[in-house]
N, C-alpha and C positions, 0 to 999 in steps of 0.2 A: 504494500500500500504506500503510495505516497503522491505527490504533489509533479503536474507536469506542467510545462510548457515549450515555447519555440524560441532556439537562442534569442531572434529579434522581435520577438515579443513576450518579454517578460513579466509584462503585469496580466498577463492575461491567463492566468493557472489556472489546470484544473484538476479534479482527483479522478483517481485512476486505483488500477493494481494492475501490476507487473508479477506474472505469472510463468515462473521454470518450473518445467515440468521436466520428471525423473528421467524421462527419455532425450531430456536435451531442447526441449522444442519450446522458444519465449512468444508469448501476446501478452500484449498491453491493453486492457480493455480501460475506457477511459469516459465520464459523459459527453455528452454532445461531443468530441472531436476537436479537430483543432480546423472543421472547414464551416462554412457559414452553412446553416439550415437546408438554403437552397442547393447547395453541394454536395449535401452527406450524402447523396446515395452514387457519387459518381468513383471509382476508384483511383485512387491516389498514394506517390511515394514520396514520403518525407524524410531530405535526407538527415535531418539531426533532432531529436528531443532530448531536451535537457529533464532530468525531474530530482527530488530530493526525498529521501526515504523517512521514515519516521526516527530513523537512527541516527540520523542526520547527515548520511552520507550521500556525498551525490552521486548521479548516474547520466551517463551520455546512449540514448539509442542510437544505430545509424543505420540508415536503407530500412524505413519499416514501411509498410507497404499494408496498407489497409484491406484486410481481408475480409470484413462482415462488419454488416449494421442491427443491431436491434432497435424497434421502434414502436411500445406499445404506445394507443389511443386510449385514454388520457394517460400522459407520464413522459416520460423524458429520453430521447435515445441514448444509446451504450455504442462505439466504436473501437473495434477488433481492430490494434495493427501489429502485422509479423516483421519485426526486424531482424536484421541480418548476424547484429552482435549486438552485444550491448557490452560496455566497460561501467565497473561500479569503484567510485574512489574518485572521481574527477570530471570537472565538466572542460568538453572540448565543441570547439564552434566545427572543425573539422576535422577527417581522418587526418590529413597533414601534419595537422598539430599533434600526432601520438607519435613521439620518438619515444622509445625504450633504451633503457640501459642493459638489464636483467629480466627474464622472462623463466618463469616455473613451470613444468607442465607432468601432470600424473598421466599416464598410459594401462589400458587393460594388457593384462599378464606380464607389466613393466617386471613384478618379484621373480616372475618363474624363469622369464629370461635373464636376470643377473643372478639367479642362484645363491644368492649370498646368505649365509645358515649362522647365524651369530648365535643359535643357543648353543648350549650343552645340558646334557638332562643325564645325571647318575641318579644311580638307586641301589638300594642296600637295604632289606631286611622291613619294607615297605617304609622305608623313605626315599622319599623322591626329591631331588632337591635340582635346581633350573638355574642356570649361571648365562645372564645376559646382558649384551653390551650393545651399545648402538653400534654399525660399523661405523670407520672414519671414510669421511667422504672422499670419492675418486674422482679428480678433474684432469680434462684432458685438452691440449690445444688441435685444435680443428679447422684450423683456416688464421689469415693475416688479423683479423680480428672477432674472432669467436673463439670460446671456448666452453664444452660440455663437463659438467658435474654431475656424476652421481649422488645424492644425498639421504639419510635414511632417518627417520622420526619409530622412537617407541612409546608407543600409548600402553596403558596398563588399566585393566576393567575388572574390578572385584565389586562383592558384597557385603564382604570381609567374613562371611559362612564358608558356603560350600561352592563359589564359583572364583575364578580367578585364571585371569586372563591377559598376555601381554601379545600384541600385538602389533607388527611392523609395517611402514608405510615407506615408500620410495619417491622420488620426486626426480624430475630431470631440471638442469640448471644449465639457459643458455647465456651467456655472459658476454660481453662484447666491453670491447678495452674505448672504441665510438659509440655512443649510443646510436641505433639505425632508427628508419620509420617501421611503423608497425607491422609493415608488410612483409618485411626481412624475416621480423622476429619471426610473425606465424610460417614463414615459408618455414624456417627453421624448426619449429617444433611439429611442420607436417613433414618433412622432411626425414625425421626421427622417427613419424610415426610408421612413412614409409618403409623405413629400413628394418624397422623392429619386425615389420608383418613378413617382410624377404626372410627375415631369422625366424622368425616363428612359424610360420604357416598357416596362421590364423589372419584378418582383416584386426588391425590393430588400432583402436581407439585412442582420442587426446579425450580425457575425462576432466580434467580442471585445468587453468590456465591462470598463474598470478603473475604480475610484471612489477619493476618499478620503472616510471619514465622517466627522463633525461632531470627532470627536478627533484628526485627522489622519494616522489609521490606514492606510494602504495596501490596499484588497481588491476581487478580482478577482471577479466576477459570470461564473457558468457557468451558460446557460438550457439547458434541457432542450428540444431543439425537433426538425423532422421536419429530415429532409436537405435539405441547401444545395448550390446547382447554379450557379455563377457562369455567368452568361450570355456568353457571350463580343461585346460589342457595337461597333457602330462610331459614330464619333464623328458622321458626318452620320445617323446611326439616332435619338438622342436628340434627345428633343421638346426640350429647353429647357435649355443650357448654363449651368450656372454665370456662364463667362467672357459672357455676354452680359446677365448681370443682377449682376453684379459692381459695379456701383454705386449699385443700388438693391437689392441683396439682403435688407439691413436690413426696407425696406416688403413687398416680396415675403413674405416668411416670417410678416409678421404679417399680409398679407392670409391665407394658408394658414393660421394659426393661429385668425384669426374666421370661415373659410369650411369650416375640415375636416368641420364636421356638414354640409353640403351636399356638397361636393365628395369627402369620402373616397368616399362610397358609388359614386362613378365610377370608383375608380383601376383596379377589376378590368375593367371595359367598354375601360378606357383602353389594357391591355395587352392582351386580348385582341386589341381593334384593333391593337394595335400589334406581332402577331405574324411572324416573322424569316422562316418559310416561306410564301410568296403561295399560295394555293387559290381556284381558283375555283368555286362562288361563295363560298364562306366566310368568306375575308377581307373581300369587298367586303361581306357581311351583319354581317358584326362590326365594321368602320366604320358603317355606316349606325345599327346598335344603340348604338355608346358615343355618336356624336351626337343621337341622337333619349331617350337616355338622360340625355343634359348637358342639351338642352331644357326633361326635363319637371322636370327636378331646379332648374336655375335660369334658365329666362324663363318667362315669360309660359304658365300650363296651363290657361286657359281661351277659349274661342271668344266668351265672351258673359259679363256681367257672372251670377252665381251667381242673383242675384235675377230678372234677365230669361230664362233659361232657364228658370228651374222655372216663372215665369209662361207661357211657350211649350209648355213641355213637359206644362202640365195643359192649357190654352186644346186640345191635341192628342187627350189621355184622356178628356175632356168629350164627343168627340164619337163615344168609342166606348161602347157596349154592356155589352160584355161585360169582366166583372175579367181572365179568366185572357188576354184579348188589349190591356189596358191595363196590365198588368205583364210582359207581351211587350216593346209600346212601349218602357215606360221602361225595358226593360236592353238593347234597342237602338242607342237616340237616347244620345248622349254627350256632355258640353260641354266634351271634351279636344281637342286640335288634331289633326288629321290629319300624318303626314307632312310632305304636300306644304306646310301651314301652318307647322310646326316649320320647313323647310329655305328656305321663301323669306323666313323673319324672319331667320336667321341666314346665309344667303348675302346678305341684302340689308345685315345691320349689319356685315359685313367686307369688303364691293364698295370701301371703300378701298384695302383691298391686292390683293384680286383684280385690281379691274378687269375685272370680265365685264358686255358690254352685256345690260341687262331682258331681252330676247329672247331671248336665248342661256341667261341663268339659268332665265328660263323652261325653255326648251327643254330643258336638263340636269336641272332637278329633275323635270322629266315622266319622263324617260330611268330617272333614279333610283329612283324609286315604283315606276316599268311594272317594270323589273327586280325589287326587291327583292320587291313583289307575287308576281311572278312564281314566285320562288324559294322563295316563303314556301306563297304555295296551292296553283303550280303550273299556273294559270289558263289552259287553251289558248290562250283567246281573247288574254293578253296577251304570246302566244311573240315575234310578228310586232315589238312594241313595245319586246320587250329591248335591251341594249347590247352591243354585241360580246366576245366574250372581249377582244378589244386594249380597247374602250373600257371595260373593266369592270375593266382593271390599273389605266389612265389617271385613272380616276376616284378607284378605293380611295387612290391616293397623294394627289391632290387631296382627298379626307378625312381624309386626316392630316395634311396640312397645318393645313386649317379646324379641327381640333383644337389643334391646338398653337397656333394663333393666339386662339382660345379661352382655352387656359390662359392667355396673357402676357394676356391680358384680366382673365381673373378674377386676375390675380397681382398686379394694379394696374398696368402699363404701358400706357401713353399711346402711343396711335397714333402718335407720330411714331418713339420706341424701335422700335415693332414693325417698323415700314415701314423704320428702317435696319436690322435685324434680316436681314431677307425680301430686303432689297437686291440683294445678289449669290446670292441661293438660288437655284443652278443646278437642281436637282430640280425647283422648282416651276417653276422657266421650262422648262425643258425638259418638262415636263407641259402647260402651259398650251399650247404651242406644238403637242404633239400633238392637242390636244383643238379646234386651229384660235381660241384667244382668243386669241394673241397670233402675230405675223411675225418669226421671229427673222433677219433680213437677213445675207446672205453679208457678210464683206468686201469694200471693192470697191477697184481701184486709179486713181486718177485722174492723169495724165500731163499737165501744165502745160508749153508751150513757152512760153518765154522768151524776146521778142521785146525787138527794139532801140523803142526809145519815142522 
């Protein structure tokens, strides 16, 4: 609840409530509006309201856009408008005028991706006893002036009976040694948000956002966005931990930050594939798509040098006839790589950590193709050539992997990080082992007699 008007008219208030709903989504329902009687019902965007809370804080709307009118006979109308953000802590006549210094931003599954385990919990004889510290905070330089923080808050919830509870909160910290305009900031903490969802595999959320501006002001950034759904994830689910690039995180984020025009346009292929319920065949087609997708977006999209194709490709049309079947040809003939080309370039540049013999790679990106085809045209003739329902689970997880082995690729990680990474990855051994590349050997016990010498 509180009090609104228009920067250049400020005697002219009225009351209102400003209404954030759990899912993210602000209206401002306010009387009469801020247009004359004869106006209300026509739609309109205002780009600034100023108003003051009963706390006495102020707030700046911007881009709110009048979405409904209520109008009962006799009584007074009510005016709905959806703005685009709102800042609370300060009033601004325009976006220009929001320089930031510091900007906060909490993200869903921000904890599961930093991994960071600050309890200890011993027990002895039914006592239990809990040893916990806040971590210290981890900041990182990130560009000529930005710099990222990790930060952590512990709350503690008792009754002082029988319930008691401490509880960890994370926060991301974008710092800048210039304060920018607002628009840095947020590119910046969507930016984050982007990359966390590339490491996670989930659609990854900005949940709250605090800034201070260039005056040292205090103000809280409220986006107007659709509903937010925390994925509930588990920890061997996420492609690429935190705690496992924890000492190159630094490189990692600027490789992300010179690759995002390339690599953003994958993060939706990435989740998709990286979907929590298995379908068959849908999953395995949504793997085979985000890699054949990563392919054509960054290796190699040609079969043949540009110039030697088109020389091939007329040397072809030359020897026909007729136009309308020489413009057949050419939107036939293609000089993009096949599948089976995309998947034996990049199973053959990661047979370091596979370790699958030529043959067997062979054999599986056949398996691959025959299937995906299959699913795709439906082709009788390639029913006989599918993969099993077992081998078509075996497989998809063996695509997720070569994914995520992928990202620490493009993230800058040097084959030997990834190979201790991969080291004890029971999933992919246990993959591998179904799919007959590797012999996981029982234990065995061997019994040495001890003879006099």
């Amino acid at each position: 609840m509180g009090i609104w008007y228009l920067p250049n008219d400020k005697e002219n208030q009225i009351s209102g409530i400003l209404n954030i709903e759990e899912n993210g989504k602000i209206t401002l329902e306010v009387m009469y509006g801020f247009s004359s009687l004869s106006n209300i019902f026509k739609s309109v965007e205002i780009k600034v309201i100023h108003g003051r809370l009963p706390n006495g804080k102020d707030i700046s709307l911007f881009d709110s856009l009048q979405t409904n009118v209520n109008f009962n006979m006799p009584g007074y109308p009510t005016v709905v408008y959806s703005p685009r953000f709102a800042i609370i802590g300060n009033l601004y006549n325009s976006l220009d005028e929001v320089v930031i210094s510091e900007m906060k931003a909490t993200y869903s599954n921000l904890g599961n991706w930093l991994n960071i385990r600050p309890f200890h919990i011993d027990s002895d004889k039914g006592r239990i006893s809990v040893d916990y510290q806040v971590p210290d905070s981890i900041r990182y330089s990130v560009g000529d002036n930005e710099e990222i923080e990790f930060s952590f808050k512990g709350k503690i919830n008792t009754n002082h009976i029988d319930s008691y509870a401490i509880e960890q909160s994370e926060v991301v910290r974008f710092c800048y040694k210039i304060p920018v305009k607002y628009e840095q900031a947020l590119d910046s903490a969507s930016q984050f948000s982007d990359f966390l969802t590339l490491c996670i595999g989930v659609k990854t959320d900005i949940l709250t956002i605090q800034a201070q501006d260039d005056k040292g002001e205090d103000v809280k950034f409220i986006m107007n966005m659709n509903s937010i759904s925390e994925v509930d994830i588990k920890e061997h689910q996420i492609y690429l931990q935190y705690t496992s690039i924890k000492e190159v995180f630094e490189d990692c984020y600027k490789q992300w930050k010179n690759k995002q025009d390339s690599l953003g346009p994958l993060i939706w292929y990435f989740i998709e594939a990286h979907d929590r319920d298995f379908h068959i065949p849908m999953s395995f087609l949504k793997s085979v798509q985000a890699i054949e997708a990563y392919s054509r977006r960054l290796r190699n999209n040609e079969r043949m040098p540009e110039n030697e194709f088109n020389q091939w490709v007329n040397s072809i049309v030359s020897k026909v006839g007729n136009k309308e079947d020489e413009e057949l040809i050419k939107s036939i003939i293609s000089n993009e790589p096949r599948l089976r080309d995309r998947l034996r370039e990049i199973f053959s540049e990661i047979n370091y950590l596979l370790n699958i013999s030529s043959k067997k790679r062979k054999s599986l990106i056949n398996k691959i193709v025959n299937t995906r085809n299959y699913y795709t045209h439906f082709d009788e003739g390639l029913k006989s050539k599918t993969m099993s329902s077992d081998m078509i689970y075996y497989v998809t997880i063996l695509l997720k992997s070569v994914m995520r082995i992928l990202l620490m690729q493009e993230l800058g990680l040097k084959s030997d990080s990834i190979l201790q990474y991969f080291k004890h990855d029971q999933q992919l051994l246990f993959v591998k082992e179904k799919l007959g590349y590797v012999t996981l050997t029982e234990p065995v016990t061997i019994k040495i007699d001890k003879k006099d010498s």
